[in-house]
N, C-alpha and C positions, 0 to 999 in steps of 0.2 A: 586249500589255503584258507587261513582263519580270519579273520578282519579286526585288527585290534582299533575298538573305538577311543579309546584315549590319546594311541600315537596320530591315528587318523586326524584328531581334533586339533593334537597339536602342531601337526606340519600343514592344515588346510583349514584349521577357525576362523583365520581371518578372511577369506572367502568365501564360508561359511557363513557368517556373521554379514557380511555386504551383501550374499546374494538375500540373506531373510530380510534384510532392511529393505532389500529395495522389493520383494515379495509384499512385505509389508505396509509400502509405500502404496504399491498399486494395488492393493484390494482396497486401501482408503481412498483412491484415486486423488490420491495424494497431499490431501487437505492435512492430513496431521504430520506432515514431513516439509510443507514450506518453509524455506528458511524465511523469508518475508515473517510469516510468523512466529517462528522460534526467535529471529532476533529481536522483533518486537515487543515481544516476551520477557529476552534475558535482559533488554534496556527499561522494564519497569514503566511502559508506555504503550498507549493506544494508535501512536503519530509517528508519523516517519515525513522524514521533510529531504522529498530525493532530489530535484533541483534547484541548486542555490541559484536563481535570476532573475533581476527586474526585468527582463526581458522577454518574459512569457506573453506571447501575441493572441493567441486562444483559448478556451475552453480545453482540460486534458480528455481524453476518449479512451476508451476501453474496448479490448480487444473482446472476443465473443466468449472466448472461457474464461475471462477475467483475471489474464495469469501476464498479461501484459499491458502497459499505460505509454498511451501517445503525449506528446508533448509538444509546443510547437513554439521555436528560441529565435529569436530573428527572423521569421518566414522561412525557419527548415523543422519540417517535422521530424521526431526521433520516437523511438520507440527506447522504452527500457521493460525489462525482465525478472519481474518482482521473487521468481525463483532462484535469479542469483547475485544480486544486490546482496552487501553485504552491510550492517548496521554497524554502529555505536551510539552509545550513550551521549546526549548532550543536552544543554539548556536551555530554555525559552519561557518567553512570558513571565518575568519574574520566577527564574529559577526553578521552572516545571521542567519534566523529562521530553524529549523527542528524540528516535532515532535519526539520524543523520548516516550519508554513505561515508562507510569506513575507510576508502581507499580510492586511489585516485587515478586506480584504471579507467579506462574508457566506458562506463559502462553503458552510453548512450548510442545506442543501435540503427544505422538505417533503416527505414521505413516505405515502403514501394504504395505506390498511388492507392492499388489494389489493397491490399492492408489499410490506408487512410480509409476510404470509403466504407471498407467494413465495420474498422471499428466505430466511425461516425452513425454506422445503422443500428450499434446499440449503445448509442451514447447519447444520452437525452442530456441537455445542458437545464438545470433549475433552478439557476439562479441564487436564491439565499434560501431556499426551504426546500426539503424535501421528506419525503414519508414512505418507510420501507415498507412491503408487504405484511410483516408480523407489527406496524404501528411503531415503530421507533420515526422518530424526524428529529432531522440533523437541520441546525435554522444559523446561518449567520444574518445578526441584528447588528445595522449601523448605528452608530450613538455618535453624533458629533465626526470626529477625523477616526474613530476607533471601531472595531469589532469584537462584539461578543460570539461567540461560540457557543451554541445552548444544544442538549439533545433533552432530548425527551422520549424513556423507551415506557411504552405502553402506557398502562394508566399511570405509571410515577408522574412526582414532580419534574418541571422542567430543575435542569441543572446547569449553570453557567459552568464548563470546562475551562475555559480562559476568557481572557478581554486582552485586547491591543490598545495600543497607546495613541497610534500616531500611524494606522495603518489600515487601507482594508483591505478585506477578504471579500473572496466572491467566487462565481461557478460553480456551485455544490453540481457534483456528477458522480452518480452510484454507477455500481459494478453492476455488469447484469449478474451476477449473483447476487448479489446485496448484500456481500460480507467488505464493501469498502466505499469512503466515498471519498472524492479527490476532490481540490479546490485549489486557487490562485489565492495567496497573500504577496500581495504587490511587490513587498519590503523584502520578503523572501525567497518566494518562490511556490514550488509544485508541493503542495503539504499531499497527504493519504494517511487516512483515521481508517484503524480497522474497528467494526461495527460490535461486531460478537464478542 
């Protein structure tokens, strides 16, 4: 019996086609397949702003792979799952881009003690400054009722990304990889700046 690869392709490509993606996912170990980062990408922005609440009680903490962010809304902690949050496009700070979640599933996740503890053991809270291993620092500056936003990668100049109005910002907390760093704006909520 002969093996025709064309009929082949056509009654089984699309199987074909998912199982190389996902082949291909995991020898990146799957850094170039986040959706976190592709929609951050197709929204034209560095910021994803995933809980709307003046309600945030603590510092956000990061799971050990860095593929999950604790949050803590009233004294209930949750976890969410940057792999499959789903983005869009929206406004801030004078008409700058931020992702925001697309849909209004549930996507905040219970979180077990065990898990809290963990990811507090790599969650260093720093306040308004902080300085990645390759010399990037990510600085929130108070000015009056407002926050500046400043990075600074390497030897460049610093650069003001935004400024607030009437609000602050606080808990700069990196990923232990240190492709993210998450922070509380009072007025909004759980913001996350990807680095790279």
């Amino acid at each position: 019996m002969r093996l025709n690869i064309k009929s082949w392709l056509k009654n089984n490509g699309k199987i074909f086609l998912i199982l190389i993606y996902f082949l291909f996912c995991g020898i990146l170990n799957a850094q170039e397949c986040n959706n976190f980062d592709n929609d951050l990408k197709n929204t034209g922005t560095k910021f994803a702003l995933l809980v709307v609440s003046q309600a945030i009680d603590e510092y956000p903490i990061w799971s050990p792979d860095s593929n999950l962010i604790g949050v803590n809304i009233e004294g209930q902690w949750f976890k969410i799952d940057l792999n499959t949050v789903k983005l869009e496009k929206a406004e801030w700070r004078g008409g700058q881009r931020i992702g925001v979640i697309k849909s209004n599933k549930n996507y905040l996740n219970g979180i077990t003690e065990k898990e809290i503890e963990e990811f507090k053991k790599t969650s260093k809270l720093h306040g308004m400054k902080i300085e990645t291993n390759n010399k990037t620092i990510v600085e929130l500056k108070r000015d009056g009722f407002g926050t500046y936003f400043i990075l600074t990668k390497g030897k460049e100049k610093p650069k003001t990304l935004w400024v607030t109005d009437m609000e602050n910002c606080y808990s700069l907390v990196l990923s232990p990889n240190e492709k993210y760093v998450a922070f509380i704006c009072e007025l909004n909520g759980l913001v996350v700046m990807k680095l790279d």
